[in-house]
C-alpha positions in Angstrom: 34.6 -21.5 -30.4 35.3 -18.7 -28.1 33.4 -15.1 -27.7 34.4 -12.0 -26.5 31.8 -10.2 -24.6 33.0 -6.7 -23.9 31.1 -4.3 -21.8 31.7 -0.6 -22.3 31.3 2.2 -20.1 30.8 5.1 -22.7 30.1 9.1 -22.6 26.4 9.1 -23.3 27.3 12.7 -24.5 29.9 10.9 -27.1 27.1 7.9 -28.0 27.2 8.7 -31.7 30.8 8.7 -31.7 30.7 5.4 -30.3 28.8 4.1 -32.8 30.9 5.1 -35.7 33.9 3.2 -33.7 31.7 0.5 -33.2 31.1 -0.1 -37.1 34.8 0.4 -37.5 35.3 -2.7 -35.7 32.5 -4.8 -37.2 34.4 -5.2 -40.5 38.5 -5.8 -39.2 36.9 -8.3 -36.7 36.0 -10.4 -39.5 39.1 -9.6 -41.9 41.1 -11.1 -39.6 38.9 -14.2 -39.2 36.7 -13.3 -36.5 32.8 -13.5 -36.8 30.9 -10.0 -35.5 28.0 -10.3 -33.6 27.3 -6.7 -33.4 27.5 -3.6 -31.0 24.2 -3.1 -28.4 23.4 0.7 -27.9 21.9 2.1 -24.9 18.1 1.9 -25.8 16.1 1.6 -22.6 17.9 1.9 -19.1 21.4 2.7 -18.3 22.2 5.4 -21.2 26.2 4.8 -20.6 26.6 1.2 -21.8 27.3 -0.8 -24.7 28.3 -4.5 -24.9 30.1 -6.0 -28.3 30.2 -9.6 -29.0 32.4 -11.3 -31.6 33.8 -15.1 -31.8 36.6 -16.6 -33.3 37.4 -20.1 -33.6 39.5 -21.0 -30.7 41.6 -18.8 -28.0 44.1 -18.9 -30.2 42.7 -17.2 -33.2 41.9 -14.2 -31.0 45.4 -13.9 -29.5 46.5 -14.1 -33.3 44.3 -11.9 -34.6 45.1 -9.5 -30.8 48.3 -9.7 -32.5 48.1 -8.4 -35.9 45.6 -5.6 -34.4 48.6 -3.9 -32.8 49.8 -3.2 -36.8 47.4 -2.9 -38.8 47.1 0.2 -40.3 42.4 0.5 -40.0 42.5 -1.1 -36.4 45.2 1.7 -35.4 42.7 4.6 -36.9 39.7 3.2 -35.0 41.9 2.9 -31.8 43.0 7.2 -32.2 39.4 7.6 -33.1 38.9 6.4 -29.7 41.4 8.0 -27.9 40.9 11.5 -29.5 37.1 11.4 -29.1 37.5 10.3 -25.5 33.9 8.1 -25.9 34.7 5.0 -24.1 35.4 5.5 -20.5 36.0 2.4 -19.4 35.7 -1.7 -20.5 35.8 -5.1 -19.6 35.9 -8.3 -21.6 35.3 -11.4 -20.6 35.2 -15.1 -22.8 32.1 -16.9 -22.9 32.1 -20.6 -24.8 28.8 -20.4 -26.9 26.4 -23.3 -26.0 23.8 -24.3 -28.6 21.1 -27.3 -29.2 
């Protein structure tokens, strides 16, 4: 198993736009076999970041499912949503391999 942790810089003026592209997300992520962990809004501290975390099986299953993003009709909405609402300023994402008991 493999997660994707991305870090977002967003417009804290923009947060609730955000957050409606955030629960865009939640819902393909899985369609295409991923599992969503959730989005994590600025609460206390920094006002200008969020952090997502979703898994999928393997590397693999998220370059698969990276490519089936790029035409899929709901993942192209969320990504204009984006764009026109201008809320995300920057991101990173890095791969994390989930360690449990």
């Amino acid at each position: 198993m493999v997660t994707c942790y991305l870090r977002y810089v967003i417009d804290p003026y923009k947060a609730e736009d955000f957050e409606n592209y955030a629960k865009m997300w939640i819902p393909l992520v899985n369609k295409f076999g991923g599992m969503h962990h959730g989005y994590f809004m600025p609460h206390e501290g920094a006002n200008n970041i969020a952090i997502a975390l979703f898994s999928f099986p393997s590397l693999t299953a998220y370059e698969e499912y990276r490519g089936k993003i790029k035409t899929d009709p709901d993942c192209q909405a969320a990504f204009a949503f984006a764009e026109k609402t201008r809320c995300i300023i920057t991101y990173e994402r890095s791969f994390m391999r989930p360690v449990f008991e």
